[in-house]
MARVODREN-363950 format. One line per field, with one value per residue (C-alpha): chain; x, y, z; residue in one letter; residue number from 0. Coordinates in nm, 4 decimals, always signed. Each point is the difference from the previous one (the first is absolute). Example, Ala and Ser with C-alpha at 12.3 -4.5 7.8 and 13.67 -1.06 7.14 Angstrom:
chain: (A A) $
u: (+1.2300 +0.1370) $
v: (-0.4500 +0.3440) $
w: (+0.7800 -0.0660) $
resn: (A S) $
resi: (0 1) $
% end
This chain:
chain: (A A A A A A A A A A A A A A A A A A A A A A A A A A A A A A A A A A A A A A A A A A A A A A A A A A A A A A A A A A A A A A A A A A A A A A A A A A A A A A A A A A A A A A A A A A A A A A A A A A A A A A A A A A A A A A A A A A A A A A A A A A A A A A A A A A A A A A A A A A A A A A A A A A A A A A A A A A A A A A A A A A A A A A A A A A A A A A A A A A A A A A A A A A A A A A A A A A A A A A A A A A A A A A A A A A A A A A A A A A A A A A A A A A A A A A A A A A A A A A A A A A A A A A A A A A A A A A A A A A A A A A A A A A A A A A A A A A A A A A A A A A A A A A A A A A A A A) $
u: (+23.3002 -0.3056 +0.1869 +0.2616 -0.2863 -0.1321 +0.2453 -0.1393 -0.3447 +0.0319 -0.2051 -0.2808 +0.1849 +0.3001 -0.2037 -0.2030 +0.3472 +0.1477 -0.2731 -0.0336 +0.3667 -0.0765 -0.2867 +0.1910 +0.2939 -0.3149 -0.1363 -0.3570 -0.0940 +0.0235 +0.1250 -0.0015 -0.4024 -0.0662 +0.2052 -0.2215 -0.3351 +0.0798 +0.1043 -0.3941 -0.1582 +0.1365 -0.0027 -0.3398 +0.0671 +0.0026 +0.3481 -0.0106 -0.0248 +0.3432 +0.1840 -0.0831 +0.1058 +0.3255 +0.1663 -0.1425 +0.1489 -0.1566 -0.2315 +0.1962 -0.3194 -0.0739 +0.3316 +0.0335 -0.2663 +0.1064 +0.3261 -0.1763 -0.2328 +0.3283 +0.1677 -0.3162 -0.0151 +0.3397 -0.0430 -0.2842 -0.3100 -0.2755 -0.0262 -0.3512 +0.1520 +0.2937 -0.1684 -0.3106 -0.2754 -0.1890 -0.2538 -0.3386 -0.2815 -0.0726 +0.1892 +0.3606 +0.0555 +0.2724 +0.1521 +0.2373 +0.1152 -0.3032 -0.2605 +0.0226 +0.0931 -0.3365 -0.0192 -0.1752 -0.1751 -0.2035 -0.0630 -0.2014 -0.2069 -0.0622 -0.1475 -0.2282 -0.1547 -0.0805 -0.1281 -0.2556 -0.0955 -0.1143 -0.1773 -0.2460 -0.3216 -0.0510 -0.3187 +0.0521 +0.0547 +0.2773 +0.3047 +0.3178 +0.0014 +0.2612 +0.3543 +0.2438 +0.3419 +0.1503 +0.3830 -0.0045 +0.4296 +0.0884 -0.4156 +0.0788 -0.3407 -0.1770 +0.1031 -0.1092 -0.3083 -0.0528 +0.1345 -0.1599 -0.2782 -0.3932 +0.0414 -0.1631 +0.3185 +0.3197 +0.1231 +0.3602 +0.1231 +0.3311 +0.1350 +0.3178 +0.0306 +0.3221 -0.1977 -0.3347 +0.2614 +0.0702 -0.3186 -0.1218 +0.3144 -0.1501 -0.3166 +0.1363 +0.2162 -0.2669 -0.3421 -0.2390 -0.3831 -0.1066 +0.0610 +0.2316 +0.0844 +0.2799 -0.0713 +0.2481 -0.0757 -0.0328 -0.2158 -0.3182 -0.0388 +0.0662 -0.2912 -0.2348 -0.3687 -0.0158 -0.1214 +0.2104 -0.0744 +0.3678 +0.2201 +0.3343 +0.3148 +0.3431 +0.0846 +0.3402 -0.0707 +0.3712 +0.1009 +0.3079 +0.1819 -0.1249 +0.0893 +0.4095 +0.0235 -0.0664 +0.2388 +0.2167 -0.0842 -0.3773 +0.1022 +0.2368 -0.1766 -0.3631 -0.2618 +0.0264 -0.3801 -0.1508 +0.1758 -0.0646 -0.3199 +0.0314 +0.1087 -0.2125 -0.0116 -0.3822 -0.0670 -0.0586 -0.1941 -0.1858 -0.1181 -0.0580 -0.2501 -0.1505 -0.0569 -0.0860 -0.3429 -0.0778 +0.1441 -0.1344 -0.3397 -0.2203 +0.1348 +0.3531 +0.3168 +0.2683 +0.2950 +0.3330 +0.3614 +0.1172 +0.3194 -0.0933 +0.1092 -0.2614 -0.3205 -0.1669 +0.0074 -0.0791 -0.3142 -0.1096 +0.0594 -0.2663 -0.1757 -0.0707 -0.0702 -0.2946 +0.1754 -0.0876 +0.3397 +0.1919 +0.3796 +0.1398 +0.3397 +0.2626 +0.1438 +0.2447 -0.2353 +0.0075 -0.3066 +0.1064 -0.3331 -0.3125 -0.3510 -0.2063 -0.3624) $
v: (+24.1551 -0.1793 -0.1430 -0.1390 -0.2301 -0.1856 -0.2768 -0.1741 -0.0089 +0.2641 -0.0027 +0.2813 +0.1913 +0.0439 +0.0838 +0.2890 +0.0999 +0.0078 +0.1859 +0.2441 +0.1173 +0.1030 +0.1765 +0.1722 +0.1226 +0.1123 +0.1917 -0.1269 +0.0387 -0.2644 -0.2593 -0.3016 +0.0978 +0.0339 -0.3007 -0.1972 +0.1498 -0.0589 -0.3716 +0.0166 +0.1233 -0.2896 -0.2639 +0.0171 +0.0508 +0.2364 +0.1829 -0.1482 -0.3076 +0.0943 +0.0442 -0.3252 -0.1621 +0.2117 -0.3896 -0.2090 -0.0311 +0.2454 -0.1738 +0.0347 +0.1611 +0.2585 +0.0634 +0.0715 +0.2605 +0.1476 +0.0680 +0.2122 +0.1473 +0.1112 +0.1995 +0.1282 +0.1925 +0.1051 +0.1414 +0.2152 -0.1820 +0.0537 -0.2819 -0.1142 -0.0540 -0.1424 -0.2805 -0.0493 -0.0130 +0.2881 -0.0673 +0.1903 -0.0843 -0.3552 -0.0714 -0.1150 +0.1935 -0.0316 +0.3726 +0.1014 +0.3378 -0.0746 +0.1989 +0.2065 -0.1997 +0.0372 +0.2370 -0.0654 +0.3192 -0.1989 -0.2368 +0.2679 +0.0432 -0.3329 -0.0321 +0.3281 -0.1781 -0.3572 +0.2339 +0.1960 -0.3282 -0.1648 +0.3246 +0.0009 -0.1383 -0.2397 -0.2571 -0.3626 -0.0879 +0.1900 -0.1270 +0.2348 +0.1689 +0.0949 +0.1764 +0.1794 +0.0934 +0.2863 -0.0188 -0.3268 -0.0412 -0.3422 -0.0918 +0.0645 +0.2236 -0.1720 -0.3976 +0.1621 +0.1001 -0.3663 -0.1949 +0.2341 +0.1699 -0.1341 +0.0670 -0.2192 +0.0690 +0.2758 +0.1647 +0.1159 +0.3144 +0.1124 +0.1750 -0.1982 -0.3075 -0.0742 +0.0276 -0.1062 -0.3550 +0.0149 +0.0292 -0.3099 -0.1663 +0.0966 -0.0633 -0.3621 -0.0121 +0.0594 -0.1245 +0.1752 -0.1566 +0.2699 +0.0539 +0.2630 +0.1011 +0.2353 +0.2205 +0.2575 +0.3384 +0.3816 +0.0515 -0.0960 -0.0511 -0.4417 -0.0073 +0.0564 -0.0394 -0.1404 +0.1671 -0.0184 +0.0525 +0.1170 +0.1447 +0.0177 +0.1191 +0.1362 +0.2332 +0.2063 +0.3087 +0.2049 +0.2735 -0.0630 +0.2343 -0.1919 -0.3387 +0.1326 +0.0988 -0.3339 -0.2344 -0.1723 -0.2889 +0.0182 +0.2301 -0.2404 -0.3431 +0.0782 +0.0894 +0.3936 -0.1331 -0.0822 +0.3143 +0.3062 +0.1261 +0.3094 +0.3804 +0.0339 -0.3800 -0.0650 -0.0843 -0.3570 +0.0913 +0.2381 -0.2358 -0.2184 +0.1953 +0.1131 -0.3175 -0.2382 +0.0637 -0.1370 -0.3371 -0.0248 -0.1343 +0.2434 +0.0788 -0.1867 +0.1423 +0.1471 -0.0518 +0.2083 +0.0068 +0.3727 +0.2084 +0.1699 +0.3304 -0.0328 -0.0821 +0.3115 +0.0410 -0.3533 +0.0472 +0.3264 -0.2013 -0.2511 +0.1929 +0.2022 -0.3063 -0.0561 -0.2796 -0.0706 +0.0298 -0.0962 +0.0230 -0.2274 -0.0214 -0.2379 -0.1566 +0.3147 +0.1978 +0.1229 +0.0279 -0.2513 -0.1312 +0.1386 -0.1912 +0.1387 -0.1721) $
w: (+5.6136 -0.1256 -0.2654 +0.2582 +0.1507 -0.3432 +0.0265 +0.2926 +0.1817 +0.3219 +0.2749 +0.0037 +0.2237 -0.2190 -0.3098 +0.2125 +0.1552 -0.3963 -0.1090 +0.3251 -0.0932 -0.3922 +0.1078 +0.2409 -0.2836 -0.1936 +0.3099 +0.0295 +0.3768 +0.2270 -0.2071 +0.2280 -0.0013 -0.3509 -0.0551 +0.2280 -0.1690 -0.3464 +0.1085 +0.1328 -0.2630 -0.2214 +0.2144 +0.1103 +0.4004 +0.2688 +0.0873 +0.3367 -0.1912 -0.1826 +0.3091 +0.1271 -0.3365 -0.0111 +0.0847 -0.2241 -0.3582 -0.2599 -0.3315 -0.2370 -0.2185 +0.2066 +0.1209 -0.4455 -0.0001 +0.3843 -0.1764 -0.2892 +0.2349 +0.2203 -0.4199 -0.0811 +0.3612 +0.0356 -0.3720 +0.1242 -0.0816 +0.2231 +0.2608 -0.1530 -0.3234 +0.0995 +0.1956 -0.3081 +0.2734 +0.2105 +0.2520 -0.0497 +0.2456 +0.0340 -0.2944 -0.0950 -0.3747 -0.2924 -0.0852 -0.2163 -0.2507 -0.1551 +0.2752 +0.3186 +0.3086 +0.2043 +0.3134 +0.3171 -0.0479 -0.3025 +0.2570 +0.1372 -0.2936 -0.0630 +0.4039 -0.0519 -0.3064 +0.1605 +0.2771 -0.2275 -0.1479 +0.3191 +0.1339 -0.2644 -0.0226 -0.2145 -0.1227 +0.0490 -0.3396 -0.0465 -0.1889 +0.1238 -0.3731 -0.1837 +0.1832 -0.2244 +0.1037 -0.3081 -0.0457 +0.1807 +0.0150 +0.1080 +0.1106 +0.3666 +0.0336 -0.2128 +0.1446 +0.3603 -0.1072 -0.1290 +0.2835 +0.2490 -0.1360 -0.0904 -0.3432 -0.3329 -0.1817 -0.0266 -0.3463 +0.0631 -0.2884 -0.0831 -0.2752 +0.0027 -0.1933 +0.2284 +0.3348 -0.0553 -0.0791 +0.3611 +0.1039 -0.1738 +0.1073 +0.3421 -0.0643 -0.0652 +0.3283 +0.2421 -0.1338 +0.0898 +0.0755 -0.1902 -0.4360 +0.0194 -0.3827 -0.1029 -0.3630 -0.1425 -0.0654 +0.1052 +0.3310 -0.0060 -0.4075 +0.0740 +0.1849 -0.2860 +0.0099 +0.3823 +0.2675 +0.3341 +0.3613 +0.1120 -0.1642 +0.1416 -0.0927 +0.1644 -0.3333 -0.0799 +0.1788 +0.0479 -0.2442 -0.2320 +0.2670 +0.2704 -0.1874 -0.0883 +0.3912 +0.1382 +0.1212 -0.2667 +0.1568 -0.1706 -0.2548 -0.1429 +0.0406 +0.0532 -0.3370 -0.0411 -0.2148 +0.3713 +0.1696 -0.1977 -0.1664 -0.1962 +0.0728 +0.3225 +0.1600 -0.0486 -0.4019 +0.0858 +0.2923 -0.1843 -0.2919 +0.2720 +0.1528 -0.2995 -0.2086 +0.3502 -0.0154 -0.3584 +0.1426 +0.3494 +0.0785 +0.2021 +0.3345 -0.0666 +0.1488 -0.1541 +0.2589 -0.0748 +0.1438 -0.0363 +0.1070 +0.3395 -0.1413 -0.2396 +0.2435 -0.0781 -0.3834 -0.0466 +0.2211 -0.1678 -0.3494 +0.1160 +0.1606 -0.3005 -0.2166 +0.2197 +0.1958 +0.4127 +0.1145 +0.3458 +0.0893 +0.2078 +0.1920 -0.0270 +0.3172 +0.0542 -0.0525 -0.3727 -0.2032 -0.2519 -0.1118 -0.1817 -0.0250 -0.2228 -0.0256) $
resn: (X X X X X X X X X X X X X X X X X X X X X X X X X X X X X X X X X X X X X X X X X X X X X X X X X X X X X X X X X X X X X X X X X X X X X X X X X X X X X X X X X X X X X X X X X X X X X X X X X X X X X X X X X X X X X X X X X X X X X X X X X X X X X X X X X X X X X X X X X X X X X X X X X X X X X X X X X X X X X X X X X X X X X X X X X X X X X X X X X X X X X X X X X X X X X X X X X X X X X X X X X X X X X X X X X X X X X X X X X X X X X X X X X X X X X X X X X X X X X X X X X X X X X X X X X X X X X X X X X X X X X X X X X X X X X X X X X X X X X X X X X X X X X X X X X X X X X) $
resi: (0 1 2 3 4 5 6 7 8 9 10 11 12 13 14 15 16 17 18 19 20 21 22 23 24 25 26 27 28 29 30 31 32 33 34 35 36 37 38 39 40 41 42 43 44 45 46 47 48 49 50 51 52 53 54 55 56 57 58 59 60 61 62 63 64 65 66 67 68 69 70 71 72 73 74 75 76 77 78 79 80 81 82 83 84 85 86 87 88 89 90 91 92 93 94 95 96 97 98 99 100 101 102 103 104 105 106 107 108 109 110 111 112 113 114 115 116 117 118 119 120 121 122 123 124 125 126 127 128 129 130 131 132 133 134 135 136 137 138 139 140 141 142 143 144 145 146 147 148 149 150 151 152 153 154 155 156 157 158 159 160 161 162 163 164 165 166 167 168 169 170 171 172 173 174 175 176 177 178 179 180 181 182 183 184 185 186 187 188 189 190 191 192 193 194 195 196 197 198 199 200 201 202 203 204 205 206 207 208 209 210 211 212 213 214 215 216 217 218 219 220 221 222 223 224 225 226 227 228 229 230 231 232 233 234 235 236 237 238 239 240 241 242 243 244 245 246 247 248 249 250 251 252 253 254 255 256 257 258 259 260 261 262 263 264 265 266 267 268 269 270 271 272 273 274 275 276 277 278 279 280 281 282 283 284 285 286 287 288 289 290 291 292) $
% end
């Protein structure tokens, strides 16, 4: 039906009405919604916005990329994909195959760290220091800690070549005030010789099991690299917390994302590597994040 409408300019409504109906054969849920959020997401407006606009005659640019948006949905792809962009925080991000779309729940880590940053006492002289955010994705943790932290400068890691490209082309889109640089390689090895005070990082952290059982939906589009992490869920999270400390400056935090189900051994792991460890709960209530200082 799509095809039917590239002879002529329609009006906005026509396209959304176009694309409402092949989402509909291809059974996404409420298609006249998604229809009207992925023709947000690329236009730049609100979806209240789209409604009023449903009269006026659709740009022919965006109306091009709406249309692609509308295949790669009905085909499957996860709505982030589909439209390029995700909102994380304060910021407006590019995403694609090449990371994991972010979660709110990381939003959650990202808050607990600016709040342990601003709690401490610091001398006057003091320069924000050096934030690190491990298997960085597309940036989106590390480019909130810039825009909205009180850092000197942020050092973004991944072991992908492929995503720690979308993070600089991230890195590019919003700007931070802040140096924000992007190196390649495993964990915390890109960091080097420097000495950081945070550390952050959401790491894989579901078994293979756990990774096959999800919903095809992540399973086919999403990085099984940033999902799954060994026989038992925790070997990131375990070299994590045991090679943190030759990288942090005295009294720097270590700030974690971790599978609820796994609270308990990932405390007693840090716990026994001489770490000061709290668990904190995610807005439903989960423990979903570990600071370790």
């Amino acid at each position: 039906m799509l095809e039917q409408l590239a002879a002529a300019p329609a009006s906005l409504g026509v396209e959304l009405d176009a694309a409402a109906a092949v989402l509909a054969r291809a059974g996404v849920p409420e298609p006249k919604r998604e229809a009207e959020r992925l023709w947000a997401a690329l236009s730049g407006i609100g979806t209240g916005e789209v409604w009023l606009q449903r009269e006026s005659t659709a740009a022919a640019e965006t109306t091009a990329r709406f249309r692609g948006a509308v295949r790669r949905r009905a085909a499957g792809v996860p709505f982030a994909y589909a439209a390029g962009t995700a909102a994380f925080r304060t910021l407006e991000l590019a995403i694609d195959h090449r990371a994991l779309i972010p979660r709110p729940e990381t939003e959650g880590l990202v808050e607990l760290v600016l709040t342990w940053c601003r709690t401490r006492q610091e001398p006057p002289d003091d320069t924000g220091g050096i934030a690190a955010d491990i298997g960085t994705g597309s940036g989106c943790i590390a480019l909130a800690l810039a825009v909205e932290g009180a850092f000197q400068r942020v050092i973004a890691t991944d072991v992908s070549a492929t995503a720690a490209g979308l993070a600089r082309e991230n890195v590019a889109r919003v700007s931070p005030p802040v140096a924000v640089e992007v190196r390649v390689g495993d964990l915390l090895a890109p960091i080097g010789d420097l000495r950081c005070r945070v550390i952050v990082a959401n790491p894989p952290y579901l078994t293979h099991d756990e990774w096959t059982a999800l919903d095809p939906a992540v399973r086919h589009f999403e990085p099984a690299l940033a999902l799954a992490s060994g026989a038992d869920g925790l070997s990131a999270t375990r070299r994590l917390l045991s090679g943190a400390r030759g990288v942090l400056e005295p009294g720097g935090l270590l700030a974690l994302e971790i599978d609820e189900r796994r609270a308990p051994a990932v405390r007693k792991i840090a716990l026994a590597a001489g770490w000061g460890v709290s668990v904190h709960q995610d807005l439903f209530g989960r423990p979903r994040y570990i600071l370790a200082v």
